[in-house]
Residue frames as qw, qx, qy, qz and C-alpha x, y, z in Angstrom:
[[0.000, 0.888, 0.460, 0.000, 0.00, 0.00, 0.00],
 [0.235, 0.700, -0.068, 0.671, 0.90, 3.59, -0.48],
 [0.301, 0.039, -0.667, 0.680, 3.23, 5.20, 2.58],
 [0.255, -0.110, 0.136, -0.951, 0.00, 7.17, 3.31],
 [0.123, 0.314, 0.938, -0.079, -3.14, 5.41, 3.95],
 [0.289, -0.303, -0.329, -0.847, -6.53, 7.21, 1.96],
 [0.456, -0.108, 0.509, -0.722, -8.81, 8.21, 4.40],
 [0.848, 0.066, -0.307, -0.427, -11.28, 5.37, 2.48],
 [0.547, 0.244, -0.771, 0.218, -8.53, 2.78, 3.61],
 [0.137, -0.257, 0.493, -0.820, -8.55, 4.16, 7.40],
 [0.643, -0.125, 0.165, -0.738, -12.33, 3.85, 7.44],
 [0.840, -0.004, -0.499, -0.215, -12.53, 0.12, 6.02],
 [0.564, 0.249, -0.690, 0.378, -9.39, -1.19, 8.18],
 [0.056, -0.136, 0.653, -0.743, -10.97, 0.48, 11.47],
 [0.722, -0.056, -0.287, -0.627, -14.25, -0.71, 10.56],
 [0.757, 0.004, -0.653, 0.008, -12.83, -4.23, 10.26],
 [0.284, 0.356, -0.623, 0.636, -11.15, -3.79, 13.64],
 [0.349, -0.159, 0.441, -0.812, -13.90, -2.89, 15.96],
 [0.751, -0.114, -0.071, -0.647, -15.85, -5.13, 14.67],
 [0.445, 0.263, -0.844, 0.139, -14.22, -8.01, 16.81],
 [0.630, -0.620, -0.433, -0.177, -15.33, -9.76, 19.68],
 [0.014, 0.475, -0.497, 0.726, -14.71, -8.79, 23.54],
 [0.328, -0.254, -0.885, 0.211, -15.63, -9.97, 26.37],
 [0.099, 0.672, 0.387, -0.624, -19.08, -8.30, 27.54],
 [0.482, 0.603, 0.341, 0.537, -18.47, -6.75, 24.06],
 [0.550, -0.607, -0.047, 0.572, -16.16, -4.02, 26.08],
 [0.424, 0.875, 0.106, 0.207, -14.47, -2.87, 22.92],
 [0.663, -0.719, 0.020, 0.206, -11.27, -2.27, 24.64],
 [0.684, -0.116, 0.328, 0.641, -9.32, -0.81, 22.33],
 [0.133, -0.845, -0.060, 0.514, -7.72, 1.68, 20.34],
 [0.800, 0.396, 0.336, 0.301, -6.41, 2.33, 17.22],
 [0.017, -0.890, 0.172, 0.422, -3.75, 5.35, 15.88],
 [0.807, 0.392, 0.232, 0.375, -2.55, 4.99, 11.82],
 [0.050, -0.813, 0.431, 0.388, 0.89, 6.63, 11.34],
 [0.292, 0.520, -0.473, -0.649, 1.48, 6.26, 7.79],
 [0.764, 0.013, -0.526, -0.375, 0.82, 2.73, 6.14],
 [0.359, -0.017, -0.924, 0.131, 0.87, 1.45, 9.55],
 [0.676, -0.446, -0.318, -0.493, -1.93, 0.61, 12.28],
 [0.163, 0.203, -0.795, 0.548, -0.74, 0.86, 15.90],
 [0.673, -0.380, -0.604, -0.195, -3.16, -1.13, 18.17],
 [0.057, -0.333, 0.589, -0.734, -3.64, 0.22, 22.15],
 [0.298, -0.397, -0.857, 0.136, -5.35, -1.14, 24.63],
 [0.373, -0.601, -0.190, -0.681, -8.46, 0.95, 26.39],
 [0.282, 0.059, -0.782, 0.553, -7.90, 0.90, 30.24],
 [0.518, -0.018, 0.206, -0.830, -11.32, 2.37, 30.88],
 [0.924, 0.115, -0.029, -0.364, -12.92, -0.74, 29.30],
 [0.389, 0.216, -0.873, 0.198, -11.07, -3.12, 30.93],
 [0.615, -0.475, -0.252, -0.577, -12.45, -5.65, 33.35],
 [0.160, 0.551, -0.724, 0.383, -10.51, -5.81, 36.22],
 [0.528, -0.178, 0.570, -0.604, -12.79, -8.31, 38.88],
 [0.903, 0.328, 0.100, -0.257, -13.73, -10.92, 35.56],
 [0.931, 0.205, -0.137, 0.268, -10.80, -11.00, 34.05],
 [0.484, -0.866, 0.105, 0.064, -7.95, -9.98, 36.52],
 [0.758, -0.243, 0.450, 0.405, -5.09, -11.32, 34.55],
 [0.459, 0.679, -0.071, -0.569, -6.41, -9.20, 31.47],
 [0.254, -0.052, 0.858, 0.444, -5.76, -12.49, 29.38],
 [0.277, 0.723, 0.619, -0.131, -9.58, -11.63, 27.88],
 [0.248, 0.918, 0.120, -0.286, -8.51, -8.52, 26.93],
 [0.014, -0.585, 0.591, 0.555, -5.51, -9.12, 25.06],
 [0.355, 0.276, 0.840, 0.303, -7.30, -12.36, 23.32],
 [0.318, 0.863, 0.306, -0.247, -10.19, -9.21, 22.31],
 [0.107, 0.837, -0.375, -0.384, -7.05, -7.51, 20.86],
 [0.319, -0.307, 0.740, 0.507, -5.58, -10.19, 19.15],
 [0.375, 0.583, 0.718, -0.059, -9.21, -10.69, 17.56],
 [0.273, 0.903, -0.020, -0.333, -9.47, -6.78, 16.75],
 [0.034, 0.709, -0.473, -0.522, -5.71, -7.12, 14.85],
 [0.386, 0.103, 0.887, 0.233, -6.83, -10.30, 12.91],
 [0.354, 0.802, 0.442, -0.191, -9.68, -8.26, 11.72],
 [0.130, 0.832, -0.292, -0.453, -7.14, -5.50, 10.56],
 [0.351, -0.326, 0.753, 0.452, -5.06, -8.59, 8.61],
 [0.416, 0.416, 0.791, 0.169, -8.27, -9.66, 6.89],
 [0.421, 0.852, 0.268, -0.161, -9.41, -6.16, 5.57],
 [0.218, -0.778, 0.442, 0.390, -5.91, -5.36, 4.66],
 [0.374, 0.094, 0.841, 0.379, -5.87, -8.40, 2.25],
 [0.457, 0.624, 0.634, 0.011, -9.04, -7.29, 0.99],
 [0.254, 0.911, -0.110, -0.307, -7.73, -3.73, -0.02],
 [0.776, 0.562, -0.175, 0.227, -4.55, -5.91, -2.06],
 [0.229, 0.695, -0.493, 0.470, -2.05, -5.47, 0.57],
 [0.672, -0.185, -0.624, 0.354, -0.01, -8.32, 3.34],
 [0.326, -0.803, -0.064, -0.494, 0.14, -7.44, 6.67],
 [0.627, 0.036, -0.691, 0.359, 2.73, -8.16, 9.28],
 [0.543, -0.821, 0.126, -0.127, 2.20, -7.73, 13.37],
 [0.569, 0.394, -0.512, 0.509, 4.47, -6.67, 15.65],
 [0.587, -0.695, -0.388, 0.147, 3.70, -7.90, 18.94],
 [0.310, 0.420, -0.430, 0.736, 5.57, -5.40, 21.33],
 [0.580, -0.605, -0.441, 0.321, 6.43, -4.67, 25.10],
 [0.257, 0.674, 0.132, 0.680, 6.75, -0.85, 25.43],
 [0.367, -0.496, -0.499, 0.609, 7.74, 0.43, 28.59],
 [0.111, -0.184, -0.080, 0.973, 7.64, 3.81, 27.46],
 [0.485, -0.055, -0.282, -0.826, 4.13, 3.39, 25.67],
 [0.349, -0.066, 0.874, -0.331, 2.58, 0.52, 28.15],
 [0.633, 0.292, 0.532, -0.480, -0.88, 0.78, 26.15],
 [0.616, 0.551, -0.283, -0.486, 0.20, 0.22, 22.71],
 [0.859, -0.070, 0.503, -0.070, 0.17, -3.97, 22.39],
 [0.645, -0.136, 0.519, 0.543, 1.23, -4.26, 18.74],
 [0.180, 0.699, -0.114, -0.683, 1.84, -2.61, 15.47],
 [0.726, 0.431, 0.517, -0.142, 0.49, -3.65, 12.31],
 [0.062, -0.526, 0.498, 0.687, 2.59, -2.74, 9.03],
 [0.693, 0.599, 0.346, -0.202, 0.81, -2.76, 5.79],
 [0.080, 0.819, -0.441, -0.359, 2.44, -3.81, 2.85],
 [0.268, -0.181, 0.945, 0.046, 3.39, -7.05, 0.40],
 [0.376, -0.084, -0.848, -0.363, 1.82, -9.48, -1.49],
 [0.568, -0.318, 0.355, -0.671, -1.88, -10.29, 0.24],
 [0.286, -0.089, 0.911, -0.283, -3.43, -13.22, 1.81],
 [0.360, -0.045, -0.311, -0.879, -5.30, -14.08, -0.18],
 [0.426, -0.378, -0.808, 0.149, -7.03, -17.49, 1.89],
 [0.177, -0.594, -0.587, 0.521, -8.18, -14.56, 4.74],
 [0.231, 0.036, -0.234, -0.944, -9.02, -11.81, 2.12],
 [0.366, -0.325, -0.749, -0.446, -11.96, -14.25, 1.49],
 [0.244, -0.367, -0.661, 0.608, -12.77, -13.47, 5.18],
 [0.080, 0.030, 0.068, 0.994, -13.76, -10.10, 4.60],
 [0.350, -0.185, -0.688, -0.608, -17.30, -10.61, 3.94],
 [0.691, -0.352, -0.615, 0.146, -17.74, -12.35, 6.45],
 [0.594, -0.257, -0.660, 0.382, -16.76, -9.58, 9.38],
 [0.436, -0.128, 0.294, -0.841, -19.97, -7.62, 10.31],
 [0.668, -0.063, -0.584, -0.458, -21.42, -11.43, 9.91],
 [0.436, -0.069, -0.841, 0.314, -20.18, -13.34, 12.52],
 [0.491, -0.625, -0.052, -0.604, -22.12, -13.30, 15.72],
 [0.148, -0.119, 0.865, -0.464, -21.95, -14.96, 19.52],
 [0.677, -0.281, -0.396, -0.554, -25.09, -17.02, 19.00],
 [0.096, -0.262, 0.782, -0.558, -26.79, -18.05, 22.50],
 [0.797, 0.054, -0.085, -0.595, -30.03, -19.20, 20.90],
 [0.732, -0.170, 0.660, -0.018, -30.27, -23.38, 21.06],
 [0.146, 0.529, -0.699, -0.459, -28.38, -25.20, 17.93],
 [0.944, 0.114, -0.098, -0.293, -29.92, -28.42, 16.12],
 [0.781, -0.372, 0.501, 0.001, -28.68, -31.61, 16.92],
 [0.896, 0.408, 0.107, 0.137, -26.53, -31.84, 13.38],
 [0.726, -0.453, 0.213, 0.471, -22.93, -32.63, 13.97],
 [0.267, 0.802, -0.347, -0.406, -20.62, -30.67, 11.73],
 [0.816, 0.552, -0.058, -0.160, -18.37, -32.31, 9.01],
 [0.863, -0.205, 0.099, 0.452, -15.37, -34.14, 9.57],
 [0.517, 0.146, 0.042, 0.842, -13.11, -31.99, 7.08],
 [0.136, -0.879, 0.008, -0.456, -15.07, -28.74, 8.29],
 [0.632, -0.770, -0.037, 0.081, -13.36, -29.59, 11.45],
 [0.760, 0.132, 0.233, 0.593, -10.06, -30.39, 9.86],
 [0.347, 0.538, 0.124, 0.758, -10.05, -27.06, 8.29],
 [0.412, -0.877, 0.077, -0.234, -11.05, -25.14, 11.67],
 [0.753, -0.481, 0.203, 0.401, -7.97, -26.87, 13.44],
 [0.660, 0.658, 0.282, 0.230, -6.52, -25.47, 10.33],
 [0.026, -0.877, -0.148, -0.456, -7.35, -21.97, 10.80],
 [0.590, -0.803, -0.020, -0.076, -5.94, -22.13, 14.22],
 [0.920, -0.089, 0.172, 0.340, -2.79, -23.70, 13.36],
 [0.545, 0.550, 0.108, 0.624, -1.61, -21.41, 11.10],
 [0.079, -0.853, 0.026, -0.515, -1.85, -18.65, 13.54],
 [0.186, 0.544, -0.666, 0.476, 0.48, -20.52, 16.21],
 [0.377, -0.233, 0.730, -0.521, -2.46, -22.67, 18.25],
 [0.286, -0.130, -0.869, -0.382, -4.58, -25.57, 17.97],
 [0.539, -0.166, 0.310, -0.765, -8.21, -26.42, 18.72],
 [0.115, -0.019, -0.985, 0.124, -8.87, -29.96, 20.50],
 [0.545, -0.125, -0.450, -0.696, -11.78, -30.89, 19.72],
 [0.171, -0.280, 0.781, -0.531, -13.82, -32.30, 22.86],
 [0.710, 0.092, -0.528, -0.456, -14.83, -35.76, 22.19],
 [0.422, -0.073, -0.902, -0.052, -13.83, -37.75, 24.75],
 [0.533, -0.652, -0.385, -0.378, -16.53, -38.21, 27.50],
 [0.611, -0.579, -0.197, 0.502, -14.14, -37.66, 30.66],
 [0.361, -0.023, 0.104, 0.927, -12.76, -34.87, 29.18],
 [0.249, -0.611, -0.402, -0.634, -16.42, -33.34, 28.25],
 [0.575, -0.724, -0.368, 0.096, -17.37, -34.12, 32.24],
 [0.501, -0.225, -0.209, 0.809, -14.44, -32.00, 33.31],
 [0.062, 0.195, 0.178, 0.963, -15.27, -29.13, 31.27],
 [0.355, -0.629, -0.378, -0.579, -19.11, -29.06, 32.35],
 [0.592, -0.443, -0.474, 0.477, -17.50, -29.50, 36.34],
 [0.406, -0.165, -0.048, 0.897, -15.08, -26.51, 35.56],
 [0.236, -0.574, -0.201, -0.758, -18.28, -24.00, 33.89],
 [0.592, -0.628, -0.505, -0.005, -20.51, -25.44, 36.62],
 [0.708, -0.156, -0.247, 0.643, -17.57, -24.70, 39.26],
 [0.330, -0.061, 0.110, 0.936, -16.83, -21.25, 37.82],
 [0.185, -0.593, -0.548, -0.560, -20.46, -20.32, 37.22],
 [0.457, -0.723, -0.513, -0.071, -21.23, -20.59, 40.50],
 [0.616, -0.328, -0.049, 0.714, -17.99, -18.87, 41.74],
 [0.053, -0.481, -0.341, -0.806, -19.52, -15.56, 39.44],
 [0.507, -0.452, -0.712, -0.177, -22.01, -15.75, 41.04],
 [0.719, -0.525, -0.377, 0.256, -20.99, -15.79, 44.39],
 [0.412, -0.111, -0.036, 0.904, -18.21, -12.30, 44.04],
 [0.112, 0.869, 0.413, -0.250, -19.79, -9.24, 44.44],
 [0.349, -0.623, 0.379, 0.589, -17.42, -7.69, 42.77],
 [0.102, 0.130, 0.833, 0.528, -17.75, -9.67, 39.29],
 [0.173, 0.524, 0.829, -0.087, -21.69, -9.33, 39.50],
 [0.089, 0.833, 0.104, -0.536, -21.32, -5.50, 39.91],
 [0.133, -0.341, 0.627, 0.687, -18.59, -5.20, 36.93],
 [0.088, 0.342, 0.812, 0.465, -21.10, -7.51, 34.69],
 [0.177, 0.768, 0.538, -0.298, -24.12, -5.11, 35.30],
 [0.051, 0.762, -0.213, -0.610, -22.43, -2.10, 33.97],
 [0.091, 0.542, -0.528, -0.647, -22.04, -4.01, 31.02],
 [0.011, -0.081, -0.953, -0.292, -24.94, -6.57, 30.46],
 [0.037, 0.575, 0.806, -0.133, -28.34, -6.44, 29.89],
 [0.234, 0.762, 0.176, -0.578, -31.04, -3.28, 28.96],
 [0.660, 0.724, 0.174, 0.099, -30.84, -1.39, 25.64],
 [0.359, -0.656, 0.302, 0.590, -27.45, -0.27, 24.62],
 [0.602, 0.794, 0.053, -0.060, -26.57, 1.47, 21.44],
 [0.193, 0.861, -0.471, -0.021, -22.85, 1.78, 21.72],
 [0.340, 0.335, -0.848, 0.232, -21.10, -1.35, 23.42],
 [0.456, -0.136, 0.737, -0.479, -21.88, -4.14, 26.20],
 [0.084, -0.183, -0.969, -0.143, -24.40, -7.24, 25.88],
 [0.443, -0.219, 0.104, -0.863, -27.85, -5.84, 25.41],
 [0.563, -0.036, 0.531, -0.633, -30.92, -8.16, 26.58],
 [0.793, 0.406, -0.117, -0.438, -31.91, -8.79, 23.46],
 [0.568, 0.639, -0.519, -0.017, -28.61, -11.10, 23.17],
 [0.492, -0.392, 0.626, -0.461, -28.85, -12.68, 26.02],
 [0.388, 0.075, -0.871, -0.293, -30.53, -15.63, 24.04],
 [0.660, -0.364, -0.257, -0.605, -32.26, -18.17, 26.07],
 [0.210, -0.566, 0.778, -0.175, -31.85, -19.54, 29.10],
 [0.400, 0.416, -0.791, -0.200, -31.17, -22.92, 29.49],
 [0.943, -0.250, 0.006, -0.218, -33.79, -26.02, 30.81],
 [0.957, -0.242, -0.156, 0.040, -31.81, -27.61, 33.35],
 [0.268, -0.923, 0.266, 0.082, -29.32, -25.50, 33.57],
 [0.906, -0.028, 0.276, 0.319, -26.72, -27.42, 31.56],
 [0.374, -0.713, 0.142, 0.576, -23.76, -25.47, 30.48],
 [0.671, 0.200, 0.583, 0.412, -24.12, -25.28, 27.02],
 [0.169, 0.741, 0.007, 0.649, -24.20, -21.19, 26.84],
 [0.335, 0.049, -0.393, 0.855, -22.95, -18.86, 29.07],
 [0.106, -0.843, -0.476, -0.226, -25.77, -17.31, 31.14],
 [0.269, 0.219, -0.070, 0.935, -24.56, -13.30, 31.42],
 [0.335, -0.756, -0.311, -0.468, -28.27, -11.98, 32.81],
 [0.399, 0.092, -0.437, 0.801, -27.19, -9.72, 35.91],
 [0.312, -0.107, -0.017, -0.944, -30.84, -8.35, 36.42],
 [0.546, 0.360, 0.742, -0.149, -34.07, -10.17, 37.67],
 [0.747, 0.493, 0.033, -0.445, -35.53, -9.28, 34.14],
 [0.473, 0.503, -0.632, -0.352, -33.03, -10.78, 32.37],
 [0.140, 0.220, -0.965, 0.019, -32.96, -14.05, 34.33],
 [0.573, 0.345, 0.495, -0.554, -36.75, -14.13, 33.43],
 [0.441, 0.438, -0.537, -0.570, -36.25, -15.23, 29.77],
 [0.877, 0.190, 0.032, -0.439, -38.05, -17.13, 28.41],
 [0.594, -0.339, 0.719, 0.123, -36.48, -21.49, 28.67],
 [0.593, 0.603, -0.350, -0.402, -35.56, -23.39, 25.65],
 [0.909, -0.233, 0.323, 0.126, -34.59, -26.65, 25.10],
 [0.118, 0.706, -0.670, -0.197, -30.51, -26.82, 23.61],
 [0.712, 0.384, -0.560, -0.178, -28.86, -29.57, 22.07],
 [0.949, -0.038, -0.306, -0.069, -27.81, -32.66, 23.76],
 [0.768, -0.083, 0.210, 0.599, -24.49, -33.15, 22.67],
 [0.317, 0.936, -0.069, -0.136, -23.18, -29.58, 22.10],
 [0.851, 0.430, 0.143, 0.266, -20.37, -29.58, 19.92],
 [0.254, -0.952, 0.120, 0.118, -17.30, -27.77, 21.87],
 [0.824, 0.226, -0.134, 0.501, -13.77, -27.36, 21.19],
 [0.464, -0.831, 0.007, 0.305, -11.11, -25.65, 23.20],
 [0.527, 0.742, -0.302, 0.284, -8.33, -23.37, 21.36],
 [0.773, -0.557, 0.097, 0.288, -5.24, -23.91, 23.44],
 [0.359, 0.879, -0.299, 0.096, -1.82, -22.76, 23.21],
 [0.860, -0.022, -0.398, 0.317, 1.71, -23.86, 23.96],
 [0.337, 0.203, -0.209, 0.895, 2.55, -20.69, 26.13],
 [0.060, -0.804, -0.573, -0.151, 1.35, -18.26, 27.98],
 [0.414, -0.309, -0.028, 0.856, 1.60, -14.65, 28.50],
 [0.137, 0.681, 0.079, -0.715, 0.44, -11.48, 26.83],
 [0.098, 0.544, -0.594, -0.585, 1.83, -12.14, 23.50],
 [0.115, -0.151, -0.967, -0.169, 0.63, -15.75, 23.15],
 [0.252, 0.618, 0.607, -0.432, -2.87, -14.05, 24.16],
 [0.043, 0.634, -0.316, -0.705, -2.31, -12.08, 21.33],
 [0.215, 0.248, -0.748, -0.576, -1.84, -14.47, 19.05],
 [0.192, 0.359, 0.854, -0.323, -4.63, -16.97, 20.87],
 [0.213, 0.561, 0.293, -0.745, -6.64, -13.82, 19.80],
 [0.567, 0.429, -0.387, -0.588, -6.29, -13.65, 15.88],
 [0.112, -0.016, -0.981, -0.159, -6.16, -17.99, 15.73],
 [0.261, 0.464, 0.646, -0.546, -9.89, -17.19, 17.47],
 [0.329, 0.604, -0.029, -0.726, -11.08, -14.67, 15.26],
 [0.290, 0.448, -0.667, -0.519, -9.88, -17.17, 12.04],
 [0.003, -0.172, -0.985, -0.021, -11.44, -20.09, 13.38],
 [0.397, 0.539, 0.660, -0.342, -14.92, -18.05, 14.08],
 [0.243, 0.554, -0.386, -0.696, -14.53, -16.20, 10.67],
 [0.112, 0.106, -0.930, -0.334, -13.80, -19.42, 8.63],
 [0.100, 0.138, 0.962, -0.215, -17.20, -20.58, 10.47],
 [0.235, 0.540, 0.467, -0.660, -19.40, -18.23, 9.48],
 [0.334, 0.515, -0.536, -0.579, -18.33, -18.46, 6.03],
 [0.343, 0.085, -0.878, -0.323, -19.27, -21.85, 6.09],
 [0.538, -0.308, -0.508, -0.598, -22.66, -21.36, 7.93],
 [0.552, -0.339, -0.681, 0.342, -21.90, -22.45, 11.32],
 [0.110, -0.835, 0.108, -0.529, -22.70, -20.28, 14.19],
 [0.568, 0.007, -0.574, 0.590, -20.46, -20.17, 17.34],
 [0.535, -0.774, -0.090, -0.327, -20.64, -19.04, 20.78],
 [0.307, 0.466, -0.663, 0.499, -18.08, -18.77, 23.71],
 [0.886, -0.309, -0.345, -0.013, -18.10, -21.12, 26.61],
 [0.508, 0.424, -0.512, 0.547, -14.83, -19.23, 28.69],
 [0.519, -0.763, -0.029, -0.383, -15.88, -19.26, 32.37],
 [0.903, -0.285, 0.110, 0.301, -13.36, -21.87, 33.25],
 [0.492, 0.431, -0.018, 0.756, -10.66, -19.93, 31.29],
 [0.146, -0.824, 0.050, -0.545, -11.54, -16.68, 33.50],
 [0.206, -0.867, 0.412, -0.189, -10.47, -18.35, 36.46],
 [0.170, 0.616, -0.759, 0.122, -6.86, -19.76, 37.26],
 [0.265, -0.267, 0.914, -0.152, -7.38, -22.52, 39.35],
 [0.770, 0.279, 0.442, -0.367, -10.01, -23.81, 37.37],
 [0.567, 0.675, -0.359, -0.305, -8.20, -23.95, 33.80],
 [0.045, 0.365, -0.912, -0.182, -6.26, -27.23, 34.32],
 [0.584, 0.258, 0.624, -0.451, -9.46, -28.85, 34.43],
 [0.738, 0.623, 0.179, -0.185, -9.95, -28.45, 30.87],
 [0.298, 0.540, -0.664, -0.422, -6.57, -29.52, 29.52],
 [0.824, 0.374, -0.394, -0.160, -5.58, -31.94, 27.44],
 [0.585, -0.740, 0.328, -0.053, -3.49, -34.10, 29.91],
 [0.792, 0.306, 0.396, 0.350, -1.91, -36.10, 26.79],
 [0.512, 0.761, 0.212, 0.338, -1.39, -32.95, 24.73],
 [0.421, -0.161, -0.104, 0.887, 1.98, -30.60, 24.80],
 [0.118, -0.233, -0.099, -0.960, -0.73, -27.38, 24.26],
 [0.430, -0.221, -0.719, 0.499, -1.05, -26.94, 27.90],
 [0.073, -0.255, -0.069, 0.962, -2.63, -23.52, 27.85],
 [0.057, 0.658, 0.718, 0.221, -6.59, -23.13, 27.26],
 [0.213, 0.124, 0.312, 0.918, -7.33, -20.10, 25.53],
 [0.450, 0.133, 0.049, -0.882, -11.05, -20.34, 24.95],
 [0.309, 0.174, 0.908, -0.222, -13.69, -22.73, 24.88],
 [0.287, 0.253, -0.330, -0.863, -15.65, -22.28, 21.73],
 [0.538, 0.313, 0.713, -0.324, -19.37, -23.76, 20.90],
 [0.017, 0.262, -0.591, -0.762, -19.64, -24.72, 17.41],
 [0.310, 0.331, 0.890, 0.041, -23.30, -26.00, 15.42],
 [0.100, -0.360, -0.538, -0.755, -26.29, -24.81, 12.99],
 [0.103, -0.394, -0.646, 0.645, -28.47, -22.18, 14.44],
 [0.146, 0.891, 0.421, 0.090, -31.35, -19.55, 13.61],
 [0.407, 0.564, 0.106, 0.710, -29.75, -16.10, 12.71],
 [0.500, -0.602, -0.482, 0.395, -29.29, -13.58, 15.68],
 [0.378, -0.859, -0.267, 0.219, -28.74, -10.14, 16.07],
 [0.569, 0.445, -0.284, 0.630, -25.39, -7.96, 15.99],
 [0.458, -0.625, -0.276, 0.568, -24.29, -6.61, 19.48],
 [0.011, 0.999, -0.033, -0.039, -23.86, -2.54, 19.37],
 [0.787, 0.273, 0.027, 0.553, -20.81, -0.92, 18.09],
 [0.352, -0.699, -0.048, 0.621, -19.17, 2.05, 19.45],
 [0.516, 0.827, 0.090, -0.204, -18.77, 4.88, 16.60],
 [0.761, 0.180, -0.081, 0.618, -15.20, 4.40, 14.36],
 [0.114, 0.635, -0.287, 0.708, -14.13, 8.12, 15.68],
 [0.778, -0.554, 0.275, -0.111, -14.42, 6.88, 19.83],
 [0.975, -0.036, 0.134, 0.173, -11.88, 4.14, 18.34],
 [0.447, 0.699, -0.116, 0.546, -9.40, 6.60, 16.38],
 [0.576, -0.492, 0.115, 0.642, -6.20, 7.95, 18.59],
 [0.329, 0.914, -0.058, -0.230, -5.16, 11.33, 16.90],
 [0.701, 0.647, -0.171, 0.246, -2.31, 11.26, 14.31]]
């Protein structure tokens, strides 16, 4: 791309950006283009210190937001390299895109696809995806530095519904978390958070197969639904951990729910047991060398849902 970026460019590339996921849908970020690059900060105001206290959520939201920036960058004909960084002198600026090169053209095809995706909490039918669709999700993840282990056997499923259970109730139970999640779940919201309407449904019998976020008696009056059986979960994992490897955790996410929505699936997140520490060894892999669960992703064919609220692209913009 040219050293300058046209303000048209700007608008697409911060488009793509914001329109990642977050936990709560927080938005927690920042964006400031000095010439053909795209420096990525983090947003300490919309951070969530009392959920996620390690702020591994909020750098996996940012590695999501800078996967978005690779995929619209392909689409405008131009590669993209990150550069994670540790900046003492600029703590909030995580990494720094550089535009430029030959594109991708496998995650240009993304592009479409990201004001599509969604967090679907509605109940999925009881049809199993496709062997090589899975193949190619573990793919998607791979290429970006993690893998996603696909939870099949049945002692390994019971852990994970111990460790939600476990961690559900352990929400629950912190005033602290309960207050944080009000301020950012439930009612009408036009700019950012989880409005009501997205809440989905809750869940007969209370089996962990969405995440129930309602922080209000109204919301944890919605109307019950019966969910699938056998939901269909898989857990991204890394071989590290740390800021950086949340980073990258972040854009292997973003390509594995991208890739899905392009191929009709709808997904949901499943990360209570990932929020806290002493619950996450529960859900490894106790065979596998990628020791480090990331995120806990619900994968199957649902009804069509909603988009969560977006914050305007000038809130996101850092001046020049």
């Amino acid at each position: 791309m040219e050293d300058k970026l046209t303000q048209d460019d700007r608008e697409v590339l911060l488009a793509a950006a914001v329109a990642a996921p977050s936990m709560h849908n927080t938005q927690p970020w920042r964006f400031r283009f000095v010439g053909s690059t795209v420096e990525v900060y983090r947003d300490r105001e919309r951070e969530l210190p009392a959920e996620d206290p390690s702020r591994r959520m909020l750098f996996v939201s940012l590695g999501a937001a800078i996967f978005n920036l690779r995929v619209a960058a392909a689409a405008l004909g131009s590669g993209a390299e990150v550069r994670h960084l540790v900046d003492q002198q600029r703590p909030d600026l995580v990494a720094v895109v550089e535009l430029g090169g030959a594109p991708n053209e496998s995650i240009a095809a993304l592009a479409p696809y990201l004001t599509e995706r969604r967090t679907n909490r509605e109940p999925f039918t009881e049809q199993r995806l496709p062997g090589q669709l899975r193949v190619q999700l573990g793919l998607c993840a791979q290429v970006e530095g993690a893998v996603l282990q696909w939870i099949d056997k049945p002692t390994r499923r019971w852990w994970l519904r111990i460790a939600t259970n476990e961690a559900a109730t352990a929400d629950d139970e912190d005033a602290a978390r309960t207050a944080e999640r009000r301020r950012w779940v439930g009612g009408d919201r036009d700019a950012d958070g989880v409005p009501s309407s997205a809440l989905g449904s809750r869940v007969a019998g209370g089996n962990p197969v969405v995440r129930e976020l309602a922080a209000t008696e109204a919301d944890t009056a919605r109307p019950v639904a019966d969910f699938e059986r056998e939901p269909q979960l898989a857990v991204l994992a890394t071989r590290y951990d740390g800021p950086i490897e949340w980073l990258r955790a972040g854009q292997a996410l973003e390509h594995v729910l991208l890739e899905a929505t392009a191929r009709g699936v709808s997904t949901s997140l499943l990360n209570q047991a990932i929020e806290h520490e002493e619950l996450r060894l529960q859900i490894n892999d106790p065979l596998g060398p990628w020791q480090r669960p990331q995120a806990v992703i619900r994968f199957g064919y649902g009804t069509p849902v909603p988009p969560t609220p977006r914050r305007s692209l000038k809130e996101a913009l850092l001046g020049d």
